[in-house]
C-alpha positions in Angstrom: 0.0 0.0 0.0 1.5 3.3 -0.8 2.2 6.0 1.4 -0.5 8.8 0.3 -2.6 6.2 0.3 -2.5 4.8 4.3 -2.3 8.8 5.2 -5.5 8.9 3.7 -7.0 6.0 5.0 -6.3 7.1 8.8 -7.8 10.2 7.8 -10.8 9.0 7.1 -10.6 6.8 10.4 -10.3 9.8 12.3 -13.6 11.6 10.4 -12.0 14.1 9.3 -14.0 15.1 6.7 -15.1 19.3 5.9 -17.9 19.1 8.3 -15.3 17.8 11.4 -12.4 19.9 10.4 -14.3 22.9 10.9 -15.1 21.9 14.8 -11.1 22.0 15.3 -10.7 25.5 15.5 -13.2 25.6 18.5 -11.3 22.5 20.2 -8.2 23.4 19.9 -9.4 27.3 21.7 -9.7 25.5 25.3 -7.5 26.1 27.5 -5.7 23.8 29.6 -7.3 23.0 32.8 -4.1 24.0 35.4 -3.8 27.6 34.2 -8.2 27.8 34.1 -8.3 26.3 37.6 -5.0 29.2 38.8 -7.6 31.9 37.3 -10.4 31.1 38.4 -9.7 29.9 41.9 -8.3 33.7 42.0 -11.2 35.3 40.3 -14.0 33.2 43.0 -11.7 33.6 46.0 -11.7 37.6 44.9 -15.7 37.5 44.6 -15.8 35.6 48.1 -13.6 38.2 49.7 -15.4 41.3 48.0 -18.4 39.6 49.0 -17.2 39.2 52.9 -16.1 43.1 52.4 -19.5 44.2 51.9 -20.9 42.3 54.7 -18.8 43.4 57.1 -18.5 47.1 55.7 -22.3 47.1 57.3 -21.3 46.0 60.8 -20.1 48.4 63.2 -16.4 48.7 64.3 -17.3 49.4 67.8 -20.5 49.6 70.4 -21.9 51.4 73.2 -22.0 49.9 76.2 -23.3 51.0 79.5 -21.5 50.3 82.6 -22.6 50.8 86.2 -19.2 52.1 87.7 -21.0 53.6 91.1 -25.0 54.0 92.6 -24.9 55.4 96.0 -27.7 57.1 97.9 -28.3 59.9 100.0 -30.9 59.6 102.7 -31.8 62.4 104.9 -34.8 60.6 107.2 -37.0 63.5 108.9 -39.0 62.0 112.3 -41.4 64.0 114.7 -43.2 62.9 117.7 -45.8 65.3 119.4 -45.6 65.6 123.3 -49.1 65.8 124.5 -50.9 67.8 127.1 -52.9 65.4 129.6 -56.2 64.1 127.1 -58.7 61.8 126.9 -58.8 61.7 123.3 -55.6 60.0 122.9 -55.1 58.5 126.7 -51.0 59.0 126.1 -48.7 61.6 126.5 -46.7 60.7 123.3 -48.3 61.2 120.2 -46.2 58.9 117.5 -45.5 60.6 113.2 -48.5 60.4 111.2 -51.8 60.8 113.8 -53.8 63.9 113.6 -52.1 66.9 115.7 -54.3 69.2 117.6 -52.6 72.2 118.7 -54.7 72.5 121.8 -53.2 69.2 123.4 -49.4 69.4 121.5 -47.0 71.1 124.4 -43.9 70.5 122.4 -42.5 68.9 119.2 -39.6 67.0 118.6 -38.1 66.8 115.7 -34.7 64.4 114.3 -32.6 64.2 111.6 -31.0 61.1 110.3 -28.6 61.3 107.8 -26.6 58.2 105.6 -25.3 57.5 102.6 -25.9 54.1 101.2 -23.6 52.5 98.5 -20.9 54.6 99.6 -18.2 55.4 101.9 -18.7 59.0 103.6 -15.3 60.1 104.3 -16.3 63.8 105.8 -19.1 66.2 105.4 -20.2 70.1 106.9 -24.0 69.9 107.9 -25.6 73.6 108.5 -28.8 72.8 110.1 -31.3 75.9 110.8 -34.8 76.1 112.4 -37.0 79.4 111.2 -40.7 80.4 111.6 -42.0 81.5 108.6 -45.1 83.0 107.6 -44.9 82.6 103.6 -44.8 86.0 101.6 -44.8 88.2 105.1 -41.9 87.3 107.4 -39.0 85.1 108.2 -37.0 84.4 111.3 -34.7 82.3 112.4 -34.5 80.4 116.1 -31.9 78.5 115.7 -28.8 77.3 113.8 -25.8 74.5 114.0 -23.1 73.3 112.1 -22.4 70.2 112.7 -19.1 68.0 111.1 -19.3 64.6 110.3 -17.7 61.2 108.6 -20.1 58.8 109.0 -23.1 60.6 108.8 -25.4 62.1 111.5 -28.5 62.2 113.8 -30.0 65.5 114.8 -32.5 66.2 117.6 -34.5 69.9 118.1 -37.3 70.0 120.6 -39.8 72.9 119.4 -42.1 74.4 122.7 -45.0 75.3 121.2 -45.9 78.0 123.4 -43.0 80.1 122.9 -43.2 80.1 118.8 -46.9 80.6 119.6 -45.8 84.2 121.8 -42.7 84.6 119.1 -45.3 84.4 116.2 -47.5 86.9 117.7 -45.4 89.5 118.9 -43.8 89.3 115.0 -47.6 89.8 113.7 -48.1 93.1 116.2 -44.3 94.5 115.4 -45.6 94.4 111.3 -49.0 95.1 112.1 -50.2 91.8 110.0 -52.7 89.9 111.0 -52.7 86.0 110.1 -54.3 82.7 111.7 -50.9 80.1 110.9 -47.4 80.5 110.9 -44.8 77.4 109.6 -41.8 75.6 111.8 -39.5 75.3 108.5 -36.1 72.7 109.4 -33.7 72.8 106.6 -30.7 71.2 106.5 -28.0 72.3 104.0 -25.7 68.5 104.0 -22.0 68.8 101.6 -20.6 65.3 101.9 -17.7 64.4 100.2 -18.1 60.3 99.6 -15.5 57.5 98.1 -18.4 55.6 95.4 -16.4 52.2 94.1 -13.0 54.4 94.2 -14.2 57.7 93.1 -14.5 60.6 95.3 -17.3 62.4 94.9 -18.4 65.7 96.8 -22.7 65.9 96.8 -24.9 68.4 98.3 -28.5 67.2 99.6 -30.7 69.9 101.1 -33.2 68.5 102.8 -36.2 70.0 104.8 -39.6 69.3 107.0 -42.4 71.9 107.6 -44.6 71.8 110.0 -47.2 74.1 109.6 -49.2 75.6 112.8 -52.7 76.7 112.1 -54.5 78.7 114.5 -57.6 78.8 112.7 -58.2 75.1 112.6 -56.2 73.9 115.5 -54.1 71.7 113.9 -50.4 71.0 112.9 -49.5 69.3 109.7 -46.3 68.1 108.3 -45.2 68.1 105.0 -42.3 68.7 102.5 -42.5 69.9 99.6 -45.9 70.2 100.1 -47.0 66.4 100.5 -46.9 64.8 103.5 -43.6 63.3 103.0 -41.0 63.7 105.9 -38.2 62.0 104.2 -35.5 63.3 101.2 -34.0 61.0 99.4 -31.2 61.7 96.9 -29.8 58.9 94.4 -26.8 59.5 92.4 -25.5 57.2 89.4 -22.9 56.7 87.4 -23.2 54.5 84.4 -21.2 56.1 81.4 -21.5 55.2 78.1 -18.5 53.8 76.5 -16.9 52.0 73.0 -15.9 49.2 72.8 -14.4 46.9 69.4 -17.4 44.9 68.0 -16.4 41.1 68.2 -17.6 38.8 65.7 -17.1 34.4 66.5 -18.2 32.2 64.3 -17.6 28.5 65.1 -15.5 29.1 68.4 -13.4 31.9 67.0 -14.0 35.5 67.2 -12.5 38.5 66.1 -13.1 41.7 66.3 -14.8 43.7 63.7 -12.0 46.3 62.9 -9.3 44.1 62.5 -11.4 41.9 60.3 -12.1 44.6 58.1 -8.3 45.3 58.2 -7.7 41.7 57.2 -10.3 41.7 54.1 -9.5 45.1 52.8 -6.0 44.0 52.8 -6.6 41.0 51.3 -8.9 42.3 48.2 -5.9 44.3 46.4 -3.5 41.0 47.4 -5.8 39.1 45.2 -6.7 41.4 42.6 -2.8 41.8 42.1 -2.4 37.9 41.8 -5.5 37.2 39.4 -4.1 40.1 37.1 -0.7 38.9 37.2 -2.3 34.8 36.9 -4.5 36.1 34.0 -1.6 37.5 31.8 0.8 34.8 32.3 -1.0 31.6 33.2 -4.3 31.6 30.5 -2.2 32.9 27.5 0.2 29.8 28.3 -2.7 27.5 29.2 -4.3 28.7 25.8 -1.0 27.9 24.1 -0.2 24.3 25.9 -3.6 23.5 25.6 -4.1 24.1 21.5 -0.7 21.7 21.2 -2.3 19.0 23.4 -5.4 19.0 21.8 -3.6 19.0 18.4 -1.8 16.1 19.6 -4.4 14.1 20.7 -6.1 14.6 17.6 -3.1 13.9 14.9 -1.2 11.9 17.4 -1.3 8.6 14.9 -0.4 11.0 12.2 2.3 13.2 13.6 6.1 12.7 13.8 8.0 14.6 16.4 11.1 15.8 15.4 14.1 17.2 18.3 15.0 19.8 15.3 13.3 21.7 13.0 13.7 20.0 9.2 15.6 21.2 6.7 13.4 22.4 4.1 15.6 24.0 0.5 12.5 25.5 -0.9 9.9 28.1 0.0 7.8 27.5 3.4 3.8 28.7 3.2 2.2 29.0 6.5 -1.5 28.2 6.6 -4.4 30.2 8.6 -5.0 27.0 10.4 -4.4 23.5 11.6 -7.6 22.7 9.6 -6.0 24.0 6.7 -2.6 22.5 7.2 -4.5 19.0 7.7 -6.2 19.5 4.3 -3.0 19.7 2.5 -1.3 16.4 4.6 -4.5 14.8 3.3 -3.7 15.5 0.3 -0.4 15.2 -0.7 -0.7 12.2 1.4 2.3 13.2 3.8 3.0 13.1 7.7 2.4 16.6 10.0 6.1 16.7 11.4 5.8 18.6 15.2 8.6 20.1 16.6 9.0 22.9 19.6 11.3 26.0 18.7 11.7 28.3 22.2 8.5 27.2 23.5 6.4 27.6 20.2 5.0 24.4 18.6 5.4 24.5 14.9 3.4 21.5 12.4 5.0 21.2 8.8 3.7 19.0 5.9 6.6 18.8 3.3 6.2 18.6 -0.3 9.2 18.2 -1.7 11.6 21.1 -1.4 9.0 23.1 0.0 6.6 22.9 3.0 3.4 24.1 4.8 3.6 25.1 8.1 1.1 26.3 11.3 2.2 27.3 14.6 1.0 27.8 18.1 2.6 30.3 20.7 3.7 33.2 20.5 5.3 35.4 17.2 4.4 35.0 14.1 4.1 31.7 12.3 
C-alpha cells in the first residue's frame, strides 16, 4: 500500500472530513485546565472576599455599652413625735409621726434628723442645720442654727415648745402690724458630703427639709415637705457612662473583632486582585498555548512525527491560517504533519518536496 494512500485512509478513520475539520478550531481554543483552575480559583476567591467586604463594611467597628461604675444614695430621714398635754382623746402623752395633731393638746415637738449615705463610703461632710418660723410671703426668722461635722453621717434632735413660737409668732404679727391665723416651723438642712463611690471621690450636696405648719384657725399642725406629707428626702446618684468598645464577631469558636477583620479583608482584596491580574496575563495565555498543542496532539497523534530539530526544508515555506488547513494539504499530498518545539512555540510542517506548509502555536508570528 502506498504512502498517500494509508495517510488517507487514517484520515478517514479519524472523520475528518469538511464538516469535522471545521469543529477543530473551537477544540483546539480551550485552554488547559491548570492555568483555568490558577484563574479562576483567583477570580471566585476575589468574589468571596469582596463579598465578605461588603458584609462586614455594614457591621459596626465598635458599640456602646453601659457600665454601672457607682449607685450610692443619699438619705436624709426626717422624724417628729408630738408631746401631749394630759387628754382623753388620745389617753397617752406621746403622740407617735402620722396621727392627727391638735394644737390645743401638742405642748412641744420633737423633731430628728437622720442622715446616711448608702452604697458609699462617707469620708467627711459640713451639715448647717437651721430652724425658722415662717409666715410665707410676710416674714422670716430664724431660732436657731448649728453646724455640725461629720464622717459617717449624723443624727440631729430639736425639741420645738410650742408656746414660745406661739408668743414669738404673735409679737412678730403686732411688730408688722399683719394679722394671720398660721405660721410654719421650716427645718432645713443644708448636708455637703464628700463620699468614696467604688473608688471615686465624689463631693454631693443634699438639702433636705420638714415643715410643720401651725394653724391657729383650725387647731391643727401638719407636716409636710415639699408640700405632700412626706417627711423624708431621698437623693440617688448614678454613674453608668457610656462607652466604645471593638465589636467582636465568633463564628464557630473563634471571634474577632470587627475592625481588624475589616483590616484583614481590605487588605486581602488588592492581594488578590494583584495575583488574578498577574495569573491572567501569564498563566491563561500559556494554558491557551499548551492547551491548542495537546489537543492537536491528541487529535493527529497517529499522524504526527516529532522531530528534536526543525527540518531542513531548500525550498519556499507557506504558513497556513490553520491547523484545519494544514490537515487539508497532509490529506492531500498524502504526507505526515512533522511537530517540533522552537523556544517554547510548537510549529506542524507538511513537506512537499523542497517546500513545506507550516502552522504554529505560541507566540510570534508563524
Amino acid at each position: 500500500m502506498s504512502q498517500r494512500k494509508r495517510f488517507r485512509i487514517k484520515f478517514k478513520r479519524l472523520g475528518l472530513g469538511g464538516k469535522h475539520l471545521s469543529k477543530l478550531g473551537k477544540l483546539v481554543r480551550r485552554p488547559r485546565v491548570g492555568g483555568k483552575a490558577v484563574v479562576l480559583t483567583l477570580l471566585l476567591l476575589l468574589v468571596a472576599v469582596t463579598s465578605v467586604a461588603v458584609y462586614i463594611s455594614q457591621i459596626p467597628s465598635t458599640r456602646a455599652l453601659s457600665a454601672n461604675i457607682y449607685n450610692y444614695q443619699h438619705i436624709a430621714d426626717y422624724r417628729y413625735a408630738a408631746y401631749l398635754r394630759p387628754n382623753v382623746l388620745y389617753n397617752t402623752t406621746i403622740l407617735p409621726q402620722g396621727e392627727p395633731m391638735y394644737l390645743s393638746l401638742v405642748k412641744s415637738l420633737r423633731v430628728v434628723l437622720d442622715y446616711r449615705v448608702s452604697g458609699a463610703e462617707i469620708r467627711s461632710g459640713k451639715a448647717v442645720l437651721t430652724v425658722r418660723l415662717v409666715d410665707p410671703g410676710r416674714w422670716d426668722k430664724t431660732i436657731y442654727s448649728e453646724n455640725i461635722l461629720f464622717d459617717d453621717g449624723f443624727k440631729w434632735s430639736y425639741d420645738v415648745n410650742l408656746t414660745e413660737t406661739n408668743e414669738l409668732a404673735s409679737l412678730i404679727r403686732r411688730e408688722i402690724s399683719v394679722t394671720t391665723s398660721r405660721y410654719d416651723i421650716v427645718f432645713s438642712a443644708d448636708i455637703k458630703s464628700s463620699v468614696n463611690a467604688n473608688g471615686y471621690l465624689r463631693t454631693d450636696t443634699i438639702t433636705p427639709s420638714l415643715v410643720l405648719t401651725v394653724d391657729q384657725g383650725s387647731s391643727m399642725i401638719t407636716a409636710r415637705e415639699s408640700g405632700e406629707l412626706l417627711p423624708l428626702e431621698e437623693s440617688r446618684t448614678t454613674y453608668s457612662p457610656v462607652y466604645l468598645e471593638p465589636f467582636p464577631l465568633g463564628m464557630f469558636g473563634w471571634s474577632v473583632e470587627a475592625s481588624d477583620l475589616k483590616l484583614y479583608v481590605y487588605t486581602t482584596i488588592p492581594i488578590i486582585t494583584a495575583l488574578a491580574i498577574v495569573a491572567w496575563g501569564i498563566l491563561w495565555p500559556k494554558a491557551l498555548e499548551k492547551g491548542e498543542a495537546e489537543v492537536l496532539k491528541e487529535r493527529y497523534g497517529d499522524l504526527m512525527i516529532d522531530l528534536a530539530d526543525p527540518p531542513e526544508v531548500g525550498g519556499a515555506v507557506a504558513n497556513v491560517e490553520s491547523m484545519d488547513d494544514l490537515a487539508r494539504i497532509s490529506a492531500s499530498l498524502g504526507k505526515p504533519i512533522l511537530h517540533y518545539n522552537v523556544d517554547g512555540k510548537h510549529y506542524y510542517m507538511v513537506l512537499d518536496g523542497g517546500s513545506a506548509y507550516r502552522y504554529g502555536v505560541g507566540n510570534g508570528d508563524t
